[in-house]
C-alpha positions in Angstrom: 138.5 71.4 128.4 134.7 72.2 129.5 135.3 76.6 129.6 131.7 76.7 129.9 131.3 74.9 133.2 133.9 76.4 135.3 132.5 80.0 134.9 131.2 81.8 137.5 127.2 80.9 139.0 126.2 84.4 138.0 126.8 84.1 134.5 125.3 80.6 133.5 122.4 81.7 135.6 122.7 84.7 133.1 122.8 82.1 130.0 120.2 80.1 131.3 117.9 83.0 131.7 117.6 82.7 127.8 116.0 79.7 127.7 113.0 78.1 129.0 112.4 77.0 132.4 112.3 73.1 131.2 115.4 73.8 128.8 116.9 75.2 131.9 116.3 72.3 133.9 117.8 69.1 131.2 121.1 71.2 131.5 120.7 69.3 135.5 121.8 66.2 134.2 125.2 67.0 132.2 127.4 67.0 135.5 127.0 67.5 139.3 128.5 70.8 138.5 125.2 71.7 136.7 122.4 70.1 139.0 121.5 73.0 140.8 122.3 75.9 138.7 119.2 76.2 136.8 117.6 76.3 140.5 118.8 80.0 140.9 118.1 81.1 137.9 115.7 84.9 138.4 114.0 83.8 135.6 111.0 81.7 135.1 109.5 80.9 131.8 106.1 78.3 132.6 104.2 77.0 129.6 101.4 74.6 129.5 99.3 73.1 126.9 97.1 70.6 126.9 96.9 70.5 123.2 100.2 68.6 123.2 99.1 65.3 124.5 102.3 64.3 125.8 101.9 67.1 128.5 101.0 65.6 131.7 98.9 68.4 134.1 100.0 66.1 136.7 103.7 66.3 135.6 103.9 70.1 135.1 102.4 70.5 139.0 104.8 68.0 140.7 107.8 70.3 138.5 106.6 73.5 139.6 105.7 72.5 143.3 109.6 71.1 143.0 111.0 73.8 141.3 109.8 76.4 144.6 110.5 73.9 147.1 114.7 74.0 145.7 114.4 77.6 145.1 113.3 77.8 148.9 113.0 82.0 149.4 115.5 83.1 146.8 113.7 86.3 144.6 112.1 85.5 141.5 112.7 88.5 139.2 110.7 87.7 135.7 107.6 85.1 136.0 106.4 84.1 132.5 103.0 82.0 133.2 101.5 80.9 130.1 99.0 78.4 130.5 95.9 77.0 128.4 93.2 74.6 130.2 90.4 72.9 129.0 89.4 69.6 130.1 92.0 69.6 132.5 91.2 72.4 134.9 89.9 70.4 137.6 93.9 68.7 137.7 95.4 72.3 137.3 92.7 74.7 138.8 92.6 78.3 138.4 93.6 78.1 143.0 96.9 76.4 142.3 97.9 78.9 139.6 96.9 81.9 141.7 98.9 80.1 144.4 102.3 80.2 142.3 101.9 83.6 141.5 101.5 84.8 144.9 104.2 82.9 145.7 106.5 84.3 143.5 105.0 88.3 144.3 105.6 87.2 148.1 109.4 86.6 147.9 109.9 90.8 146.6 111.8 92.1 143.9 109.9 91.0 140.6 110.2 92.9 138.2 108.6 91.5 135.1 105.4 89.8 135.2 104.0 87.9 132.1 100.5 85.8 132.9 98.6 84.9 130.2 95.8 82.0 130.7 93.2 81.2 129.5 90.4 78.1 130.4 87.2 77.6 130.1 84.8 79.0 132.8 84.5 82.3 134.7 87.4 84.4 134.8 89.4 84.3 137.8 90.0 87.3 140.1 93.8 88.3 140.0 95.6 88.5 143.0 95.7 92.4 144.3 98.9 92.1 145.5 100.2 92.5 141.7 98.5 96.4 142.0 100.6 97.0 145.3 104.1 95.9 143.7 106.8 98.6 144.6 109.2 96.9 142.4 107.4 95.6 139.0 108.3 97.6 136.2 106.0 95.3 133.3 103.3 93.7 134.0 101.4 91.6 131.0 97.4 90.2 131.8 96.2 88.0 129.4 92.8 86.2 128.6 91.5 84.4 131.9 91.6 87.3 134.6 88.9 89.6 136.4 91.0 92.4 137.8 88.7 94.6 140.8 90.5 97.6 142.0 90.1 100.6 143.9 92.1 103.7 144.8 93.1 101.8 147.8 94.5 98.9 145.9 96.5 100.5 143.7 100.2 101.8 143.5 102.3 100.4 140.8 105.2 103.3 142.0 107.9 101.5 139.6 105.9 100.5 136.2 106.6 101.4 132.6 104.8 98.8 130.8 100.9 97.4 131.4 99.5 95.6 128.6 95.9 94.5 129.3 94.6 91.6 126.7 91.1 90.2 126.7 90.6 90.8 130.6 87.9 91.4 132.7 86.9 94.0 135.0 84.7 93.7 138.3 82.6 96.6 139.1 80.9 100.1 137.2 83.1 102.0 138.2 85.6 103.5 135.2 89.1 101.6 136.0 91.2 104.0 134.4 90.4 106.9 136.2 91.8 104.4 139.3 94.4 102.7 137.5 96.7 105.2 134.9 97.0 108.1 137.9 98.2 105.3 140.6 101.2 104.4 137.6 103.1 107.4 137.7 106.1 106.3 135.9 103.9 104.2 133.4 105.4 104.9 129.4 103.8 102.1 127.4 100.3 100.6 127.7 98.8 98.1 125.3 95.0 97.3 125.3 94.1 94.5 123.4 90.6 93.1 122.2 89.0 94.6 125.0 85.4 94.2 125.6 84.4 96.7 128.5 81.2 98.0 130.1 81.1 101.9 129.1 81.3 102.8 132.7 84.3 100.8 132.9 86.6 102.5 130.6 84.8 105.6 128.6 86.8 105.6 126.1 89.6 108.1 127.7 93.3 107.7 128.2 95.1 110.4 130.0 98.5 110.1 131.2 101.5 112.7 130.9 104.0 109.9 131.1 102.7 107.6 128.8 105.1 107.9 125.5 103.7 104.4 123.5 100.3 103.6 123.3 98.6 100.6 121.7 94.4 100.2 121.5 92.7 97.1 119.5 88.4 97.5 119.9 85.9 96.3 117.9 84.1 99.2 118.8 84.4 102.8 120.8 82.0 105.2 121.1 84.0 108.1 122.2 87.7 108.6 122.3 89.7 110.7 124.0 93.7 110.7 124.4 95.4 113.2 126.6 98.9 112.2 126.3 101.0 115.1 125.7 104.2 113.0 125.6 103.4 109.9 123.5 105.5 109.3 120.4 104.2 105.9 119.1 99.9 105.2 118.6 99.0 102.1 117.3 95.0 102.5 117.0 92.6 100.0 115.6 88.9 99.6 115.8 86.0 99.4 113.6 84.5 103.0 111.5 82.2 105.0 114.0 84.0 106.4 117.0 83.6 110.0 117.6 87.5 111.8 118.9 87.2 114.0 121.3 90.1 116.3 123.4 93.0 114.6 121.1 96.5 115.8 122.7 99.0 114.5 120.7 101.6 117.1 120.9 104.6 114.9 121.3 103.6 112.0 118.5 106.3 111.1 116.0 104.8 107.5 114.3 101.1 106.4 114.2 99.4 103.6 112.7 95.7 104.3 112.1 93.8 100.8 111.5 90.7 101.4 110.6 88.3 99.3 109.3 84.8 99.7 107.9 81.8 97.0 106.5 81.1 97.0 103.1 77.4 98.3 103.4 78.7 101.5 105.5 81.1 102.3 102.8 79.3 102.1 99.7 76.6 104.3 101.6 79.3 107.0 102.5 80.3 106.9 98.5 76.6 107.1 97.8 76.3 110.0 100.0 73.7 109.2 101.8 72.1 112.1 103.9 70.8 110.1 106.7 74.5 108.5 107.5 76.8 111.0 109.1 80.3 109.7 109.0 82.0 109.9 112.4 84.3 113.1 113.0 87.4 111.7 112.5 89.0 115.4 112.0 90.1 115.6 115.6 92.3 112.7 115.2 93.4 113.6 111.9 94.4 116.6 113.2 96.2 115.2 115.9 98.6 113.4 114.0 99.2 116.3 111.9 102.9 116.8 113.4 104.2 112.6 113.1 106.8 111.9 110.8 106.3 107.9 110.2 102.2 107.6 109.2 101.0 104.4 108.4 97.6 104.0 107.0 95.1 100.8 106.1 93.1 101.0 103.0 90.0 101.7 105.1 91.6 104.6 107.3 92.6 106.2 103.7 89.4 106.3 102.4 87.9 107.5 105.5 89.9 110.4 105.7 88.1 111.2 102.5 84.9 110.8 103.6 86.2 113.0 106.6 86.3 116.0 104.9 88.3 117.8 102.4 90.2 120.7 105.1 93.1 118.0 105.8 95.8 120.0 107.6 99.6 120.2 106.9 101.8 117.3 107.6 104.8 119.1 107.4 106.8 116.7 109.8 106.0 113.8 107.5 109.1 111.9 106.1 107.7 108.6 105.8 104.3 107.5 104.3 103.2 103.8 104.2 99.7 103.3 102.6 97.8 99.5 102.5 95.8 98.9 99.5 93.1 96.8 98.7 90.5 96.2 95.4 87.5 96.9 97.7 88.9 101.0 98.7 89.6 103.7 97.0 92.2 106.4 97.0 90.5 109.7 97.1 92.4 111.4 99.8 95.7 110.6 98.0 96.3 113.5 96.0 95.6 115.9 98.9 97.8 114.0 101.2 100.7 113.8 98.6 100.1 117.7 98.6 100.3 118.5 102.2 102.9 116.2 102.8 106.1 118.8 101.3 108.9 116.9 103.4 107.7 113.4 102.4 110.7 111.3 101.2 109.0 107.7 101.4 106.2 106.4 100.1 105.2 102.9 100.7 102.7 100.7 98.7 101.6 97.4 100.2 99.8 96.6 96.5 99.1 98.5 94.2 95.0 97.8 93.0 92.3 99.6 94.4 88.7 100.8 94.3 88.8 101.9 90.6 87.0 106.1 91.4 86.6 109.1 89.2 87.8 110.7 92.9 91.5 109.7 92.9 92.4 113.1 90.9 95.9 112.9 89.4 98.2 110.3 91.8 96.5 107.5 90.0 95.3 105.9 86.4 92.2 105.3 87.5 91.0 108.1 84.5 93.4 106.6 81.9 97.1 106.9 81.9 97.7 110.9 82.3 101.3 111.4 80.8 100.7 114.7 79.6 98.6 116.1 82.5 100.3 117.8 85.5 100.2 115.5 88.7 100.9 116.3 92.6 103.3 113.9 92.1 105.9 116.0 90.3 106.2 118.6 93.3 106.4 115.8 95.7 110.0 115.8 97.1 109.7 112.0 97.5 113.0 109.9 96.7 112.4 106.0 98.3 109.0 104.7 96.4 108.8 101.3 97.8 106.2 98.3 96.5 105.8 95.1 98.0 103.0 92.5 96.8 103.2 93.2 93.6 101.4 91.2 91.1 102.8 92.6 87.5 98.8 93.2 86.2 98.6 95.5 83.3 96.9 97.9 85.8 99.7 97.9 88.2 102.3 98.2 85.7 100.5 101.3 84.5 100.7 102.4 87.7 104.1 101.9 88.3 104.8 103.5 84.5 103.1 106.7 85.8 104.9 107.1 89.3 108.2 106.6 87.8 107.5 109.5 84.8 105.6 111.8 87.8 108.2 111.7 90.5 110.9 113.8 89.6 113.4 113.1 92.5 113.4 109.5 92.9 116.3 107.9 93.9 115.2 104.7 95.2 112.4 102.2 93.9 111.8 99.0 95.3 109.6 96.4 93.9 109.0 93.4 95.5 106.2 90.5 94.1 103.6 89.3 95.7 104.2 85.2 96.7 101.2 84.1 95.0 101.4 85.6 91.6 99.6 83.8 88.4 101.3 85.3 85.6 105.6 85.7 85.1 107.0 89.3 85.8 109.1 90.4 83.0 112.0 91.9 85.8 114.6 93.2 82.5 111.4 95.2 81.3 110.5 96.7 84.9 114.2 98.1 85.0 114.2 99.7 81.6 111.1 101.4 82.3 111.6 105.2 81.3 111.9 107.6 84.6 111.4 111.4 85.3 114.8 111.3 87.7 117.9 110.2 85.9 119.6 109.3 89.5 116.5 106.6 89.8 117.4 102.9 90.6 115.1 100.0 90.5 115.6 97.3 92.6 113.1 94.1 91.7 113.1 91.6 94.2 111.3 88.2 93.4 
């Protein structure tokens, strides 16, 4: 017996909603029961790429044009438009597409709204009636939009979610003065590989709604974030942004992905006098209070250069550090020490910048067995290692955090895929530890 097929519309509607808008549509030809379900589906999920040659721009148009024409004036809830043109733009132009979404905000009640397109060419306006919606509640622009807004077209009463990738913005005016005030409700925002005009965005987010925040630059002059109730900051640009009026108050994880070119860096550990590092002590301090920090080789070695009055992260439960051959560790000690609630500490490799600066949470001075460490006050108890390689230096290393840390519970090791040389795993798991409740999990 088919069970499937006699349940009720609203629930195959509900299974089809899972799967593409073409996936949807094949399930048309298994009976008569099936041909027009997929129709009324509140769903739909439009790819196009020409880089498939068996896609026909033609085909996808007259399946589209179709698919509205059955649907007739029944709401579309979610739109997910993902298209990529190239030599076929004068077959699908940038008017059609604008067409379908208008069509689509026209019939009410959408709710999510995923467009990302790009094409060759300059980028198309997007339609203003997206910034009027008294029902979206996410709203994703990617790659081949020019969005122009004023106070007067703008009210997006109902969203919680605006990620803004690669778009363009019309005008000198600064758009998020207009846009974050007319989004009352808004919680997460994602801006990604942005390339604004200064006048256009300064540099400044302030919302007292917004509780996730995610910003990819290349570069930022100035920064400020007044957002009293965000708990989750993603941050990445390159070294030289100034921080300024950082209200974090609320912030409970942040990733800090910074990155800096090689010249810059070996002229900070030169110390030249005619470089002054950028202030990054505002936003240092403003993550003082997170409990889940996540760091990239170059943040950690720009906190260094940062200076040495690093506050108390007293909240801090959970510390996950990326290394790399090119940057040092300097800061580490002083971080391991103002961190007296840390219980996890994460290594994503364990080689880098060989310094006479990393003090005693590393070998870089010759294996220190004797000597007292920060590490044997740190309350740590998961110590976690992933791309491991099993060099002598590592396995030093590795040696030394296992005799410093007196309240491990927990360590994890797990190799790196490319490694050159066989890891003796029996050997790793008799190495001698300060804790006697340590276990050493090797995963390989």
């Amino acid at each position: 017996m088919d069970r499937i097929s006699s349940l009720p519309d609203e629930v195959l509607e509900h299974i089809l909603s899972f799967l593409s808008t073409k996936e949807a549509a094949l399930t048309s030809s298994l009976s008569t029961r099936w041909r027009d379900v997929f129709v009324f589906v509140p769903s739909l999920d439009l790819v196009y790429a020409r880089q498939d040659r068996r896609e026909n721009p033609r085909q996808f148009i007259d399946f589209v044009v179709t698919l509205f024409n059955r649907k007739a004036k029944s709401p579309i809830k979610k739109l997910a438009l993902k298209i990529h043109l190239d030599d076929d733009q004068y077959v699908l132009d940038k008017t059609r597409i604008q067409s379908w979404i208008r069509n689509v905000l026209a019939r009410g009640g959408v709710t999510d709204l995923d467009l990302f397109i790009t094409f060759r060419g300059k980028f198309q306006l997007v339609p203003l009636l997206i910034f009027t919606s008294n029902t979206l509640v996410k709203l994703r622009l990617g790659r081949g939009f020019t969005i122009n807004l004023s106070h007067e077209n703008v009210y997006l009463p109902m969203l919680k979610t605006l990620c803004l990738d690669t778009v363009d913005f019309d005008g000198d005016h600064n758009v998020f003065e207009t846009l974050l005030p007319r989004c009352p409700l808004l919680e997460e925002l994602v801006l990604e590989d942005q390339r604004w005009k200064q006048k256009q965005w300064c540099g400044s987010v302030s919302s007292p709604s917004l509780k996730r925040l995610r910003i990819r630059f290349y570069n930022i002059p100035i920064i400020s974030l007044d957002v009293p109730s965000l708990v989750y900051l993603e941050h990445s640009c390159i070294f030289g942004s100034k921080y300024a009026n950082v209200n974090l108050d609320s912030l409970v994880e942040a990733r800090i992905n910074l990155w800096v070119e090689d010249k810059p860096l070996r002229r900070l550990r030169d110390g030249s006098a005619h470089l002054v590092p950028a202030d990054m002590m505002d936003l240092i301090t403003g993550i003082k209070n997170v409990k889940v920090l996540h760091l990239t080789s170059d943040a950690l070695e720009l906190f260094y250069f940062s200076g040495q009055d690093l506050p108390m992260f007293d909240n801090l439960v959970y510390l996950s550090i990326a290394s790399d051959k090119k940057q040092g560790w300097q800061i580490l000690p002083l971080l391991i020490k103002n961190s007296p609630n840390l219980e996890t500490l994460v290594f994503k490799g364990l080689e880098h910048y060989v310094t006479t600066n990393c003090g005693d949470a590393c070998v870089c001075s010759g294996y220190m067995e004797k000597i007292p460490s920060c590490l044997s006050s740190s309350p740590v108890k998961v110590l976690e290692i992933s791309l491991y390689q099993g060099t002598s230096r590592e396995l030093n290393q590795l040696r030394y955090f296992l005799m410093k840390l007196p309240f491990l519970e927990l360590v994890k090791i797990r190799a790196a895929n490319n490694i050159q040389v066989p890891i003796d795993v029996q050997y790793l798991l008799k190495l001698p530890r300060a804790s006697s409740n340590c276990k050493i999990q090797a995963i390989f």
